[in-house]
N, C-alpha and C positions, 0 to 999 in steps of 0.2 A: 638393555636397560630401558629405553623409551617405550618398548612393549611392557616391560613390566610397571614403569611408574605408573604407564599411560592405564592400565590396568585396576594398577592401585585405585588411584584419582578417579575411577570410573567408580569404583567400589564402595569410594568414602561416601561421593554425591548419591549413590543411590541410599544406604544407610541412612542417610539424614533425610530423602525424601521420603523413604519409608515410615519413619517414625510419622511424620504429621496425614497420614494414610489411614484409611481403616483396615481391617483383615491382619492375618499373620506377619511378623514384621518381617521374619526371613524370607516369607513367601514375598514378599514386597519388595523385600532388595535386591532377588533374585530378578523379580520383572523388572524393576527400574537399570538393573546392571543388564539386562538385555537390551536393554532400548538404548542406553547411554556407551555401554564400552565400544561398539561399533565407531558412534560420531564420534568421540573422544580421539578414538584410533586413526581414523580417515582424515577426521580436522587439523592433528598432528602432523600425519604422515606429509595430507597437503602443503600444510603451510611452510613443515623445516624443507621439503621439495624448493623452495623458492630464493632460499637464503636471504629470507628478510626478518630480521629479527623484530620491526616494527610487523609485519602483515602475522607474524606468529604470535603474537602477544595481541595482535589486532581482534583475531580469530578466537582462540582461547578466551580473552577477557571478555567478549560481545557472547559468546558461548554461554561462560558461568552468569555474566548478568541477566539474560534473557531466563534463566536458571533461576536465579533467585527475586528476581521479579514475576515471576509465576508463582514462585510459593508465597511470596510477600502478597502479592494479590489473592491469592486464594484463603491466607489466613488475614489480610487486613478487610475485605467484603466480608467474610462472615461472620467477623468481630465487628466492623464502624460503620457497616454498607448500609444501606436502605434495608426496613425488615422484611424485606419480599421473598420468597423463596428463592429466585434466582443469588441476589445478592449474598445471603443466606448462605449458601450453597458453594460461594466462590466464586462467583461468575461474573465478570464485567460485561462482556455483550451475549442480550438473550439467544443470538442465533447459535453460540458457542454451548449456550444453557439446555436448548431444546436437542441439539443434534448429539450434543455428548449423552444424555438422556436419553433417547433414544435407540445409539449407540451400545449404552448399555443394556439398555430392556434386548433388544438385538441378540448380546451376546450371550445372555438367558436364557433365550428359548432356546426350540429346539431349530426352527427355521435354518437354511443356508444365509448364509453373507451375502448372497445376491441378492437377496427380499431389501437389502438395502437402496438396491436402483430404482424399488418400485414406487410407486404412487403414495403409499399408506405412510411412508418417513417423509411425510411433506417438510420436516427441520433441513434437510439438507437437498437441495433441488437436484442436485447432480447423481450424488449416492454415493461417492469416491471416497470422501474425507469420512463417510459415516462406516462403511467397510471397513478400513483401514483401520478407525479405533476401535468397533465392532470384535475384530481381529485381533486386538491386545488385550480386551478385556477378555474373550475368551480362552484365550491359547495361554495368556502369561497372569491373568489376575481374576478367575472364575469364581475367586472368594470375597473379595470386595471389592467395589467399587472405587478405582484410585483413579482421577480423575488427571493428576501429574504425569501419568502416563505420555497423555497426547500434549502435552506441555515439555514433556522431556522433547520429545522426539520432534515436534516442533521448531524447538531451541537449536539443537544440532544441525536441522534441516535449513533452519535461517544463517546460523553461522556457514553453513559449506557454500550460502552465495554469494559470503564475501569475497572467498579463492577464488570465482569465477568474476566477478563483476573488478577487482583488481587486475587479475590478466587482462581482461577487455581493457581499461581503464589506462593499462597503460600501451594496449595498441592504440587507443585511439587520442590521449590526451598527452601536454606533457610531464615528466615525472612530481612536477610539484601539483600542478591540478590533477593528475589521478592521485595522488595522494590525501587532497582534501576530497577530493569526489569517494574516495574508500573509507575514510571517516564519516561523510556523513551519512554514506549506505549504512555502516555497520553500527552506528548512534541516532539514526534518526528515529525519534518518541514514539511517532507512530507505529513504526518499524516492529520498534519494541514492545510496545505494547499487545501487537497484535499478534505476536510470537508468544508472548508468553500468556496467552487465550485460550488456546484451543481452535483459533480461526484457521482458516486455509491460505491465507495472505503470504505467511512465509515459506509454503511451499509451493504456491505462485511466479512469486517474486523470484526464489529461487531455479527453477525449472526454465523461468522466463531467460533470466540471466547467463545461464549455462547455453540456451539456445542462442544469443546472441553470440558471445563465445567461441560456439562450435560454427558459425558461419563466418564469425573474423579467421578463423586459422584455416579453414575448409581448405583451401588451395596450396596450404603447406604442410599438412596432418589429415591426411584424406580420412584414413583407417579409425584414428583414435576421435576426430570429430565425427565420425559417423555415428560411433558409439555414446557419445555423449547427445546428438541428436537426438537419436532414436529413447534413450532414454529419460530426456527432458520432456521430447513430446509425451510418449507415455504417462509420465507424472503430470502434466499438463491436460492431458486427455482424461486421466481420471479422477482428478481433482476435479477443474470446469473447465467442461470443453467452449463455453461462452469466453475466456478468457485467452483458449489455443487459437480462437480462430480470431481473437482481436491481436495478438500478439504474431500472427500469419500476415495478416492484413498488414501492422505496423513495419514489421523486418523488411517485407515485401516493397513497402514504400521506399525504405531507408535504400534498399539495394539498387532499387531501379535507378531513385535519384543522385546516387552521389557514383554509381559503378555498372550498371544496370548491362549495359554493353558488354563489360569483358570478362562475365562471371560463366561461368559452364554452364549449358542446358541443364546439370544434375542440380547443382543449386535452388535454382529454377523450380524446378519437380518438387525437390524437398520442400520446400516455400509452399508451393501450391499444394501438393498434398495434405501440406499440415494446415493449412486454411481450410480446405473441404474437409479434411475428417473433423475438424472443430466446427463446421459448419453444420454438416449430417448430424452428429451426435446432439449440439446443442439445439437441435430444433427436435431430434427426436425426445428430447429431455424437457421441452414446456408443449408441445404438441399435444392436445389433450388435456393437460390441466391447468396450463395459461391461456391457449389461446387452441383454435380449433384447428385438424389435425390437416393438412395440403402438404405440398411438395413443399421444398427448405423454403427457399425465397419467400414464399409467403407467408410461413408462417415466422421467420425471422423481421417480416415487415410490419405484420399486425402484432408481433409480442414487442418490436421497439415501439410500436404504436403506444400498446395500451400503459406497457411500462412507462411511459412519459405522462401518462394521463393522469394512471395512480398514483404517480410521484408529486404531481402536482397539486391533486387531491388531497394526499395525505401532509403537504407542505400545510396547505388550505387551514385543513381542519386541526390541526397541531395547534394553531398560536391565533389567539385574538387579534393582535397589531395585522397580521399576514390576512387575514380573513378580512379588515377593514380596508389595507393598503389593495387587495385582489378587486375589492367594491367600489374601488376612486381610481384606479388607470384602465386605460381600452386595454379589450384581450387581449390583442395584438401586440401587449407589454409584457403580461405576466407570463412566459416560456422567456423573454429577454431576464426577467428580475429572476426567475430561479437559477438562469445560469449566474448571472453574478453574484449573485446571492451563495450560491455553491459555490464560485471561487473564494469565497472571505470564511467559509468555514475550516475551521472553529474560528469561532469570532473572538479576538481574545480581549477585548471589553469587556464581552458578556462572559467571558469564563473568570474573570476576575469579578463579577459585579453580580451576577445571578447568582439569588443565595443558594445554597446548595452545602451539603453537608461534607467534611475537611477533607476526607479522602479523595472523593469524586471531585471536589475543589481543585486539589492538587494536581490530579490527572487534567482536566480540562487547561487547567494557567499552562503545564507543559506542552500540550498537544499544541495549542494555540501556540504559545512562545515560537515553536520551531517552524511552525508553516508562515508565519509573520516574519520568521527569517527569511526561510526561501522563497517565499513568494516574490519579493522583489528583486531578486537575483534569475527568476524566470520571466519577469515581467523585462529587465534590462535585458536580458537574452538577445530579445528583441534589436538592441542595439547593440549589441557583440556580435549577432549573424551579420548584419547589414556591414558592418565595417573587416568584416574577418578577410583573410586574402581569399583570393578566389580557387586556390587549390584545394582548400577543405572550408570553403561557404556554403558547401551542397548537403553535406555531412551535415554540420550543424544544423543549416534548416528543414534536413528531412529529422530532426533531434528536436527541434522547435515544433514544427506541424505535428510533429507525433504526442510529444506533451501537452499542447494546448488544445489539440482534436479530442484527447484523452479524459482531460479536466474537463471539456466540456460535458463531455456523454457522462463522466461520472456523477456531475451536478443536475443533468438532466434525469438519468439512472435512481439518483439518490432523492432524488426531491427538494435540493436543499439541504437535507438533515446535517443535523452537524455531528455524529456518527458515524452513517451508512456513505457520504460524500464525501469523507476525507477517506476511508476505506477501500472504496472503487478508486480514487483515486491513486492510490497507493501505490493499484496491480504495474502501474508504469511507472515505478521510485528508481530505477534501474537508467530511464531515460532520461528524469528529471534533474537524477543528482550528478550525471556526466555535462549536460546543459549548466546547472549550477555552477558547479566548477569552471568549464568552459568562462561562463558568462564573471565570475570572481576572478579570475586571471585577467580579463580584458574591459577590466574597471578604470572609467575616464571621471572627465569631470559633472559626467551624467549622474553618474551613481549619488551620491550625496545629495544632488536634483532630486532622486525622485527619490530618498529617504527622506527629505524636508514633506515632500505629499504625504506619504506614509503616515508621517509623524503625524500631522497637521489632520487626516482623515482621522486615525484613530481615538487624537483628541477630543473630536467632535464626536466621536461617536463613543466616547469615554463619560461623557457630559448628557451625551441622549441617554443611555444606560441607566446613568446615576438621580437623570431625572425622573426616568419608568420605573426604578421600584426604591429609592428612596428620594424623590418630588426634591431633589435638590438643583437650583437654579430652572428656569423656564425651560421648559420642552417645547422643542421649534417642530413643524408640521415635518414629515419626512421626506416628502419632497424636496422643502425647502431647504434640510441639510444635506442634501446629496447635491442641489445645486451649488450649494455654497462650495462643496468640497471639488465641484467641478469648475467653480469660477475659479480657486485658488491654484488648482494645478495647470487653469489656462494661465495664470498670471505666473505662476514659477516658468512655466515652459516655455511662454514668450520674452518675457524677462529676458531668462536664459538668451535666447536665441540672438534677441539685441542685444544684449552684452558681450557676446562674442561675436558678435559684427565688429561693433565699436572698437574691440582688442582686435581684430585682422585690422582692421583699416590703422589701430595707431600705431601697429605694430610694424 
């Protein structure tokens, strides 16, 4: 019976995705019932495996959402979007717009699917995720162009790292915080959004996840984590191999620091293997058309080079205010203000306040909402590591330097953008939302401290906003409002400090 509903329920959702498709509708539901009755089946299988009636309803529901917010976005852009052709078209981010395009022309011709690695599909740097849809437009939809394809497949691929990132979650956390930390994997805006895109994000994330995973149980499931390794990396390798060897690097840290000692030479190997092959490949992959062509190390160190520069550039030349603030502080500030700059994006002032048309309004207030949550639950981290006991304070803080080394490079990565910066930052949601947790379980009387900052920053910079595009109340120099916000968090956090002098001593 569960193979048959599960069957069913594969059949309905392609039917209805079919219909808002161009080409034949049966030929349409036949491709989308490919793509779908697999996840459907797997994601099932997984989660009734667990006996958890909340993680299977977890799965399933983040499934169909991710589902129906791809087609909601594909029919609400091309009905209320911007008139541009991407928007047009269904497309929220142009790299989803150019690579799915290309993708298609790809699947067209008469070329192999390898011409995807080459030079000439400059939409996707890697060539993995452009193959792969390449792949479905040929083999299952040669008659039109149905772009829910890679949204389907997407969706499914996002939901299967719930089932991993839950197992983890609950080796490493306790049963109430992995339960909020699988919550807010499996809902978090961005998450979602970029699942139901056409981006690469959710098979990142997930790929990432599964390898984490396979290295918590390595020591007690040799066989069946090998398996799940070997096929993470692979999806990781072809996907972005820029992402295998940051996710090499990170694990690597985490192992050394909290167990480094008593793990098997094989561990070991796998670690380091999967950092050199994401090493090798990601340099052979901008070697030549980012940066000039040397052994890895070097050209990994002039493409972080130039990437920072461009990033900065392109910060520069985006926004007036940025191009006059870049004119009034020494050099030797502007790489400090784009990383900070990159931790507050999406700004959620400005997603509230920059006019902007209701659809993209709507996304932007979400995106924001949810990173204005967690960000200061990653910001306390900081005081959940420091006070955690010291049998698992090593853990955490290899969980800490791994998220915040991450946030950084993505802000440097990004440019600032308030797009491309919360996006890079993403590739690490896996680490961020177990720290979240972590740091929401071991909430003192810090926590509401540094929600009064919080509040009190965004205030003011609620007030800057509304005086930049509708001149309401005086506009203070921008200097001078980041001082302010700086004088008031020294006065909360001193405050604080002498008040709970005061209470030890009367107490």
């Amino acid at each position: 019976m569960p193979l048959l509903s599960g069957l069913g329920i594969a059949a309905l959702l392609s039917g209805i995705l079919a219909v808002f498709q161009d080409g034949n509708g049966w030929r349409g539901a036949l491709a989308f019932f490919v793509v779908l009755a697999p996840g459907w089946l797997i994601l099932e299988h997984l989660s009734a495996s667990e006996k958890s009636a909340l993680l299977q309803r977890l799965i399933l529901a983040t499934f169909l959402l991710r589902l129906a917010l791809g087609l909601g976005l594909y029919l609400g852009l091309s009905l209320y979007g911007y008139p541009n052709e991407q928007e047009r078209a269904g497309y929220l981010f142009t790299d989803a717009y150019r690579r799915d395009q290309q993708a298609w022309e790809l699947a067209q011709s008469n070329r192999p699917l390898t011409d995807a690695f080459q030079q000439r599909f400059y939409a996707d740097q890697y060539g993995g995720l452009l193959a792969l849809s390449a792949a479905l437009y040929r083999f299952l939809s040669s008659d039109a162009h149905r772009p829910l394809l890679i949204v389907g497949l997407g969706a499914w691929i996002g939901a299967l790292g719930i089932y991993f990132f839950w197992k983890s979650a609950q080796k490493l956390l306790s049963p109430t915080a992995a339960r909020n930390a699988t919550w807010l994997f499996a809902f978090y805006p961005e998450m979602l959004l970029l699942s139901a895109s056409q981006m690469r994000e959710p098979f990142l994330i997930t790929f990432g996840t599964m390898l984490l995973f396979a290295l918590l149980q390595y020591q007690e499931k040799k066989h069946i984590s090998a398996r799940i390794l070997a096929g993470s990396l692979a999806g990781l390798l072809l996907i972005s191999p820029g992402t295998a060897l940051a996710f090499g690097i990170a694990l690597g840290f985490w192992l050394w620091l909290e167990s480094g000692r008593y793990l098997s030479p094989r561990v070991w190997l796998i670690v380091g293997l999967m950092t050199l092959l994401g090493m090798l490949l990601f340099s052979l992959s901008v070697a030549g058309i980012s940066v000039e062509k040397g052994h890895a190390l070097e050209v990994l160190g002039e493409w972080s080079r130039l990437a920072v520069r461009w990033s900065a550039y392109q910060l520069e030349r985006s926004s007036g205010w940025v191009q006059k603030l870049f004119r009034e502080m020494p050099p030797a500030f502007q790489i400090p203000f784009i990383i900070g700059y990159g931790y507050l994006q999406p700004v959620l002032p400005g997603a509230f306040i920059e006019p902007s048309i209701p659809i993209r309004k709507a996304i932007s207030i979400l995106r924001a909402t949810a990173w204005y949550a967690l960000l200061p639950l990653l910001i306390f981290a900081f005081r959940a590591v420091w006070k955690a006991p010291a049998t698992e304070r090593k853990r955490w803080l290899a969980f800490l330097v791994i998220t915040w080394a991450w946030m950084t490079i993505a802000s440097l990565r990004g440019g600032g953008d308030q797009w491309d910066t919360p996006r890079y930052r993403l590739f690490f949601l896996t680490f961020q939302a177990m720290l979240a947790a972590y740091a929401w379980e071991r909430r003192d009387v810090w926590w509401p401290r540094l929600l009064w900052i919080e509040g009190f920053s965004l205030a003011v910079f609620f007030q800057w906003y509304l005086s930049r595009y509708y001149h309401i109340g005086g506009r203070l120099p921008f200097f001078t409002m980041i001082g302010i916000i700086f004088a008031f968090a020294i006065l909360i956090i001193s405050g604080s400090l002498l008040w709970d002098r005061m209470r030890k001593k009367a107490g």
